[in-house]
C-alpha positions in Angstrom: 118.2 167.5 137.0 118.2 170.2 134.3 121.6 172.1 133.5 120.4 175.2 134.6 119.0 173.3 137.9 122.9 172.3 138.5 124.7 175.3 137.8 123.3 177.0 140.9 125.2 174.9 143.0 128.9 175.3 141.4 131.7 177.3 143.5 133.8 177.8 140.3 132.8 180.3 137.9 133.2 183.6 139.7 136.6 182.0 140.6 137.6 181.9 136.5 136.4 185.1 135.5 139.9 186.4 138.1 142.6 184.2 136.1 144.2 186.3 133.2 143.1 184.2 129.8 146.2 184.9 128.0 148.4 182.3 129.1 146.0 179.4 128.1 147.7 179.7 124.8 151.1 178.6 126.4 149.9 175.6 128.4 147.4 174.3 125.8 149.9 172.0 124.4 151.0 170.2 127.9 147.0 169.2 127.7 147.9 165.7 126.4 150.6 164.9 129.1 148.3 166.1 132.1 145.7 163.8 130.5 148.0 161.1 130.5 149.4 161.7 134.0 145.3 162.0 135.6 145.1 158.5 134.0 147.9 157.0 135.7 147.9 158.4 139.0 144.4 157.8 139.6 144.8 153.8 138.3 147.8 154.3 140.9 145.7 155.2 144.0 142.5 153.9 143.6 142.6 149.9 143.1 138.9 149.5 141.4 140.4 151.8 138.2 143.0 149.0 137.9 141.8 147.1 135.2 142.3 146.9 131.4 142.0 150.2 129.9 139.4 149.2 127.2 135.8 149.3 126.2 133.5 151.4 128.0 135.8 151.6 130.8 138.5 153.4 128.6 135.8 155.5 127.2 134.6 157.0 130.4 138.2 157.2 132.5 139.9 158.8 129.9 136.9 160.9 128.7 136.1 162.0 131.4 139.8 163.6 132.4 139.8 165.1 128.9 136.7 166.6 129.4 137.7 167.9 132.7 140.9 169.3 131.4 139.9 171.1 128.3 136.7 172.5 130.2 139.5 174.0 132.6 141.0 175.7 129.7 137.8 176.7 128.4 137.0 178.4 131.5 139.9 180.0 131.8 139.9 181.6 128.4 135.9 182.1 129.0 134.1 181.9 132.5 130.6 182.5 131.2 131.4 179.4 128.7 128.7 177.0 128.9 128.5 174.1 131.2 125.6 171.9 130.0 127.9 169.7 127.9 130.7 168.7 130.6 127.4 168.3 133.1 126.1 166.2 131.4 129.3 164.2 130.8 129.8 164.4 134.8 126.4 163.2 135.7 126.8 160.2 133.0 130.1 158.9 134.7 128.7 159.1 138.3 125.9 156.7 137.0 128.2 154.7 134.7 130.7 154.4 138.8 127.2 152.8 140.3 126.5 150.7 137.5 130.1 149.5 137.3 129.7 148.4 140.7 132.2 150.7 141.8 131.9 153.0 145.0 131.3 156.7 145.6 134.6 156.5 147.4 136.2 155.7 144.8 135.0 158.1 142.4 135.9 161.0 144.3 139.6 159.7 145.0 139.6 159.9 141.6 138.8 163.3 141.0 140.8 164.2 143.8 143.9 162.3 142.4 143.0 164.0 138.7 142.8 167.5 140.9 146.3 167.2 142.1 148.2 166.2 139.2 146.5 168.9 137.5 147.7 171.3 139.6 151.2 170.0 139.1 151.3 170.6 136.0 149.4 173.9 136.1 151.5 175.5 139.1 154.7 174.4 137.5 154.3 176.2 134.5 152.9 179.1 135.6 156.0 179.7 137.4 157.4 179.1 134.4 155.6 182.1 132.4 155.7 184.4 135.4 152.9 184.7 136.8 152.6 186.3 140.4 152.2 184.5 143.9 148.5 185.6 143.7 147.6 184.5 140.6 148.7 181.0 141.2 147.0 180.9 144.9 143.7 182.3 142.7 144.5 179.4 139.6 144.8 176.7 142.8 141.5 177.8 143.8 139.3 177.9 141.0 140.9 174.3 140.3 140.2 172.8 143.8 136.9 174.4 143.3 135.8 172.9 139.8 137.2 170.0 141.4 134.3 170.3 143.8 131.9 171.1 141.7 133.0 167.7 139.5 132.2 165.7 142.4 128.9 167.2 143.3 127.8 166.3 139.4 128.9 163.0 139.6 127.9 162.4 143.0 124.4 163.3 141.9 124.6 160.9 138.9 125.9 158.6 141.1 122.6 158.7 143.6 120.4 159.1 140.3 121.1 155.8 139.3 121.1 154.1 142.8 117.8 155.5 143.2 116.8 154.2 140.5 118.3 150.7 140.5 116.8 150.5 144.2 113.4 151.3 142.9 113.5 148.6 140.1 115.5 146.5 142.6 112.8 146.3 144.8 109.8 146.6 142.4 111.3 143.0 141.4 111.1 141.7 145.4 107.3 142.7 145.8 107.1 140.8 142.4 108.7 137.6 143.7 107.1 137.6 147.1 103.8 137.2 145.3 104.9 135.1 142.9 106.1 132.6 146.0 102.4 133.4 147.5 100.4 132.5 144.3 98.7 129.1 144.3 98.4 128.9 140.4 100.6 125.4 139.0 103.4 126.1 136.4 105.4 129.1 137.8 108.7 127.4 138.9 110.8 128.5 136.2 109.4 132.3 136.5 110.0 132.2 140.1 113.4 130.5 139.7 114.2 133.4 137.2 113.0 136.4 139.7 114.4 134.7 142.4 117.7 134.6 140.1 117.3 138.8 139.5 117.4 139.9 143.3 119.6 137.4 144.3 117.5 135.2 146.2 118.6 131.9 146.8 115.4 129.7 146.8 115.1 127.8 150.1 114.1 124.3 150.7 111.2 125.6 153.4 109.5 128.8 154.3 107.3 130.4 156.8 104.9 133.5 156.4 104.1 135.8 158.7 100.8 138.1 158.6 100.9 141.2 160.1 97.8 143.3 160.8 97.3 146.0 158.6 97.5 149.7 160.4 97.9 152.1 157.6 99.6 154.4 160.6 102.3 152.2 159.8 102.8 152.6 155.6 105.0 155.0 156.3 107.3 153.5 159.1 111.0 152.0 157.6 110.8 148.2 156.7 112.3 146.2 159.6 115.4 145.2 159.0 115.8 141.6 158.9 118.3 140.6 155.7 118.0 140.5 152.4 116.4 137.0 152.4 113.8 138.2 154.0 111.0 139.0 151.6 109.0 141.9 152.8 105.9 143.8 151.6 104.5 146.4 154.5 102.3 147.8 152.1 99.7 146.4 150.7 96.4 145.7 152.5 97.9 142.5 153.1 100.8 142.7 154.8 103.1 139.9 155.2 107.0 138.8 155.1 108.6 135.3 154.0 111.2 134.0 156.2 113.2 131.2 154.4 114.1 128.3 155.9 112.6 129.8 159.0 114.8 128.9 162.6 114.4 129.8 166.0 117.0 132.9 165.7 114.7 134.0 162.5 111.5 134.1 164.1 113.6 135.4 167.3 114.2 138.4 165.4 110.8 139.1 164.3 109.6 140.5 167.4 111.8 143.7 167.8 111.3 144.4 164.0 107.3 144.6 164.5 107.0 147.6 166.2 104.3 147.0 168.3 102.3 145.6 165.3 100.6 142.3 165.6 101.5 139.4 163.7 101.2 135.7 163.2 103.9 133.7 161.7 102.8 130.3 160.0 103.9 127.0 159.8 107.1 126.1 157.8 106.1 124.3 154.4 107.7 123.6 151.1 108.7 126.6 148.7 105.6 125.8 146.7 103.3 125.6 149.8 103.6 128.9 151.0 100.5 130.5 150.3 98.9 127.4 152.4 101.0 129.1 155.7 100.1 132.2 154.4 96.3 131.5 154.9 97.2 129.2 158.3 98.9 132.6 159.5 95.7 134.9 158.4 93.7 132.3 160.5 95.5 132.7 163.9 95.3 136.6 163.5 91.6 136.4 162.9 91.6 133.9 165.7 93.5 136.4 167.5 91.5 139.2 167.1 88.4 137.5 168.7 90.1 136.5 171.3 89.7 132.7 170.4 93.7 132.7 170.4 95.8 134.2 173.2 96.0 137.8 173.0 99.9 138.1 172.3 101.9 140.4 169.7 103.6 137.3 167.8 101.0 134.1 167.6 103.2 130.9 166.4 101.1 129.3 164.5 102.6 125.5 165.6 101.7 126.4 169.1 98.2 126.5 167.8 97.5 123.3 165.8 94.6 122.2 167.3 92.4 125.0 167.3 93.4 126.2 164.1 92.1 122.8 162.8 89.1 123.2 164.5 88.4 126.9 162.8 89.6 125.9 159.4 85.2 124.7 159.2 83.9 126.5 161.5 80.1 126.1 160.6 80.9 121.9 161.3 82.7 123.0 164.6 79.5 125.3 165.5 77.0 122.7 164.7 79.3 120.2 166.9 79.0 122.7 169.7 75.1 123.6 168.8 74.7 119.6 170.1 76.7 120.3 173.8 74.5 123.7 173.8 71.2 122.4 173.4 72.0 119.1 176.0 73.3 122.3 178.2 70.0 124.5 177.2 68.3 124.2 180.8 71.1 125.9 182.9 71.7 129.8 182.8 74.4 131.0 180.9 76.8 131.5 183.9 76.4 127.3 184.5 76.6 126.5 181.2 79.9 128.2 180.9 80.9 126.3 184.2 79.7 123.1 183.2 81.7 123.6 179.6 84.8 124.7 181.5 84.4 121.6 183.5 83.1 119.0 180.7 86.3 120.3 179.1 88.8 120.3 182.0 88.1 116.6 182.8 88.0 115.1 179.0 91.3 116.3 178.8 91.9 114.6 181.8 91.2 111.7 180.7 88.1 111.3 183.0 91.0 112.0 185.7 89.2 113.7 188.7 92.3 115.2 190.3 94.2 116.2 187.2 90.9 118.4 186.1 90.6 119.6 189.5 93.9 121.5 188.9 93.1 122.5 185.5 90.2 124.3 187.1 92.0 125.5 190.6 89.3 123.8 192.3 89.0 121.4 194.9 88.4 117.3 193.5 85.4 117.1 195.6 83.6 120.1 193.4 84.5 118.5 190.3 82.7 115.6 191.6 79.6 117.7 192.2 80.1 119.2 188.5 80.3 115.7 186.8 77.6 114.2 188.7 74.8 116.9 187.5 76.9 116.4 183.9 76.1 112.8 183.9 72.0 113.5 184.6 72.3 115.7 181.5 74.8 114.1 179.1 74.0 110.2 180.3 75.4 107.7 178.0 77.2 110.2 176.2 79.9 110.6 178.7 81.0 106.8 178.2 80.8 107.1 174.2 84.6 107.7 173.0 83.5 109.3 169.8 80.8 111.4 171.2 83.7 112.8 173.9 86.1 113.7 171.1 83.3 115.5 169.8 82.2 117.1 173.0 86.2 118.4 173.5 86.3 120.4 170.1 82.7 121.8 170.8 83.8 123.0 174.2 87.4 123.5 173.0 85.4 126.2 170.3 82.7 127.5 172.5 85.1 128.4 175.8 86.9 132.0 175.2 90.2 131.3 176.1 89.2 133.5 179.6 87.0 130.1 180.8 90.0 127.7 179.1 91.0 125.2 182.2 94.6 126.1 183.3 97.2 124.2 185.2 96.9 125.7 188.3 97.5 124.3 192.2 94.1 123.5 193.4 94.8 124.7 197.0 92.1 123.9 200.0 88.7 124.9 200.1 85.0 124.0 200.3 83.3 122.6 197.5 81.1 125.0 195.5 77.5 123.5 194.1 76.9 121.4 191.7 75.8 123.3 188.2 72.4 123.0 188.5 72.4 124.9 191.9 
């Protein structure tokens, strides 16, 4: 913010140039009392100026009511005087209040608390040399009013360097998120040290969650889930890291998403995340061929089996290419029966009823179904290895839309066997 950018906005000056200068002269002395008195009262009334008055604290408190003072004076004698060098000084201390740690509260007590004992001082011995009712109202005024236009500066310096901080601040969290997501050996001691800058206490376990990438959403507020919660919304890639991930966590998840869809994977060790990170980029894929239930948070741990299967799928498509070809003879509306029911009874266990309700059909059909799947598979059936095999293949050929389901099987005739 240039000089000439923040003098637009102060109240003050066409206040001064009302004040008579001629009495500056008289009060000039009492400067190093009111300077005094500003320091006391507002270490007084605001608790975070109570500390030792030394160092760079000293330099800043005390120069800064000195500045504000003489200025005053200045003004007085001169309204058109020049007000680069105390905005400056203004804008400085705001920053130096945010980098203290201090609040914006606080400072403007401050100047509040300086404001009023000025104007003690200042109204007392005006009285003193005479001056009128309405030249003391107008001296009030154009006090309160620089007072304002104090607070505006150092308010301003104040959000600078909040701004700023925040932009570096999280700069450093999009730094240790990928840092925690890199696979390449030797970066504990890095990561501890990031971890160390943003305050993030490293966690024993952690889950990742992929999102889908809608760049609608770039510009839509980061959810808010904590501090621990790492967060990059975007990149190409976007994820989060949940540390030491628990129910309530991922509970949470779904009401910061916004309606975007997201899998969260399993919960490994600190140095294992970029493996969940790819188990979670798995599911979504999964997800998005409809190979995985079509749902706006996939839990990966739900999903174990079939991600397995995927993680090769040209080994799981050959295995299925085997149950295909054996299938080959039937249309494609039997061969998706006959895999739905192939599939339904091997995770029976070769239990006619229980695949009966996986399918909501009656026993007798499955019956029918298995019989014309013995004349095709023969000995196969009966071989334990060749069944586990047979499982995946149907397991990865079946959209989840011809899965078997739990269901009550209910009365009814039995439909034909496959071939029919």
């Amino acid at each position: 913010m240039t000089a000439a950018a923040s003098e637009r906005g102060l109240s003050a000056p066409p206040i001064w140039a009302e004040l008579v200068p001629e009495g500056v002269a008289k009060v000039r002395p009492l400067a190093g009392k009111m300077i005094a008195d500003v320091v006391a009262a507002v270490r007084d009334a605001v608790p975070d100026y109570r500390r030792p008055l030394t160092g760079k604290f000293r330099e800043v408190l005390v120069g800064g009511v000195e500045m504000a003072i003489m200025q005053c004076f200045r003004f007085i004698e001169d309204p058109q005087a020049s007000r680069a060098e105390w905005l400056e000084v203004f804008r400085h201390a705001g920053r130096v209040e945010f980098l203290e740690g201090r609040t914006m509260d606080s400072l403007q007590t401050a100047v509040r608390v300086g404001a009023r004992t000025v104007w003690r001082h200042l109204g007392r011995a005006g009285q003193e040399l005479g001056m009128s009712a309405d030249a003391l109202l107008t001296l009030a005024e154009a006090i309160f009013a620089y007072v304002d236009d104090i607070c505006v500066v150092a308010v301003a310096g104040y959000t600078e360097a909040q701004a700023q901080a925040s932009g570096s601040y999280e700069r450093k969290r999009r730094q240790l998120l990928k840092l925690v997501l890199s696979d390449q050996p030797g970066q504990a001691q890095p990561l501890a040290d990031l971890a160390a800058a943003v305050d993030w206490p490293l966690p024993g376990s952690v889950a990742v969650v992929v999102l889908e990438y809608r760049p609608d959403h770039l510009r839509m507020p980061p959810p808010s889930l904590g501090r621990d919660v790492l967060v990059d919304l975007e990149s190409t890639d976007p994820c989060l890291i949940l540390p030491d991930p628990d129910p309530a966590a991922v509970d949470a998840l779904r009401p910061a998403l916004a309606g975007r869809r997201a899998a969260i994977g399993p919960a490994v060790p600190l140095a294992d995340a970029h493996r969940s990170r790819a188990v979670a980029r798995r599911a979504l894929a999964l997800r998005h061929r409809r190979i995985l239930p079509e749902t706006d948070l996939i839990h990966c741990d739900r999903h174990l089996g079939t991600l397995l299967m995927f993680a090769d799928e040209p080994l799981v498509a050959h295995m299925a290419e085997r149950v295909r070809a054996v299938l080959h003879p039937l249309t494609t509306k039997q061969r998706d029966r006959a895999a739905t029911t192939l599939h339904a009874w091997l995770r029976a266990r070769g239990d006619v009823n229980t695949a009966a309700t996986l399918l909501a059909v009656h026993p007798q059909t499955v019956r029918y179904r298995l019989t014309h799947l013995e004349s095709l598979l023969g000995d196969h059936l009966a071989n334990p290895e060749d069944r586990f095999l047979m499982e995946v293949a149907a397991h990865a050929w079946l959209p989840p839309a011809h899965q078997p389901k739990p269901a009550d099987p209910g009365p009814g005739p039995a439909d034909p066997a496959p071939g029919a």
